[in-house]
N, C-alpha and C positions, 0 to 999 in steps of 0.2 A: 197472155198472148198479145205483141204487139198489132194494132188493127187500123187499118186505113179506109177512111169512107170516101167514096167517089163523091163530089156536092158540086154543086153550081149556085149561087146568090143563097147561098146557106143551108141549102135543102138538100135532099139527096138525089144524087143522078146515074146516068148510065153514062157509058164511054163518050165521047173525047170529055172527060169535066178534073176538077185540082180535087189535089187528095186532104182528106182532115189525115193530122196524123198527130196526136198526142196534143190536142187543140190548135195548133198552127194548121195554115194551109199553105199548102205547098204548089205552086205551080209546075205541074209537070208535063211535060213531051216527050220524058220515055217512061211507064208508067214500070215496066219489068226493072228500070234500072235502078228509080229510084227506091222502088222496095227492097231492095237485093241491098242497096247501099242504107238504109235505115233500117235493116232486121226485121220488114214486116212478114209478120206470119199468113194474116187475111186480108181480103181485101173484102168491104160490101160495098155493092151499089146495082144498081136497077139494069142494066145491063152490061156485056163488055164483047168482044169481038172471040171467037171459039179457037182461031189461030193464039190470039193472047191468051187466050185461060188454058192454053196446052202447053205454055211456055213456060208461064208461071208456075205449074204444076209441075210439072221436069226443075224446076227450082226449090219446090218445097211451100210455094204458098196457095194458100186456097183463094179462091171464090167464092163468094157467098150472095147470091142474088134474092131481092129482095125488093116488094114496091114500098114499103112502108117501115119508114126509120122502128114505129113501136113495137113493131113485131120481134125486136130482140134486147125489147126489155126484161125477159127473163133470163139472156144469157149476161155474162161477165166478158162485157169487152172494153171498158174503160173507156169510152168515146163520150162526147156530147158535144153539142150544136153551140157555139157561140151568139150567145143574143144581139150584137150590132146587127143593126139594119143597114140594107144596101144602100146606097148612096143614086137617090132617082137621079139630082142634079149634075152639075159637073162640077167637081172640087170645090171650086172658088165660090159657089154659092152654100155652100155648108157654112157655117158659124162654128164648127170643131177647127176649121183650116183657117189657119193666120196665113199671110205674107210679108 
């Protein structure tokens, strides 16, 4: 089942946040459209708005709320968390960034 995690600076989060989706993340502003356009079946994350999760539902994907990523370490959703660390500075002071 394809699965999309709500995250923010890599952690999991509740609505307005970018979606993980088969380890990319995706910056999204219609959250309905982009699932519908990538085959996602679920969505988790720590909260979402009741209006959205009725939409998505008349579409066919679920909700799965949730405070804590481990708690679905014993299902099969094929997700995981990217190890990069957030970037505290601003680009140009990082040593990964050339100019």
């Amino acid at each position: 089942m394809k699965t999309a995690i709500l995250v923010k600076n890599n952690e999991l989060a509740g609505y307005p946040a970018d979606l993980l989706i088969e380890n990319k993340v995706i910056k999204s502003f219609n959250i309905e459209f982009e699932c519908e356009k990538l085959g996602v079946k679920m969505i988790v994350g720590k909260s979402l708005p009741s209006v959205l999760i009725k939409k998505l539902r008349d579409k066919g994907i679920l909700f799965l709320k949730t405070e804590n990523i481990e708690d679905l370490k014993g299902l099969d959703l094929d997700v995981s968390f990217f190890n990069e660390s957030k970037i505290k500075r601003g680009a140009g002071c990082q040593s990964r960034f050339f100019i």
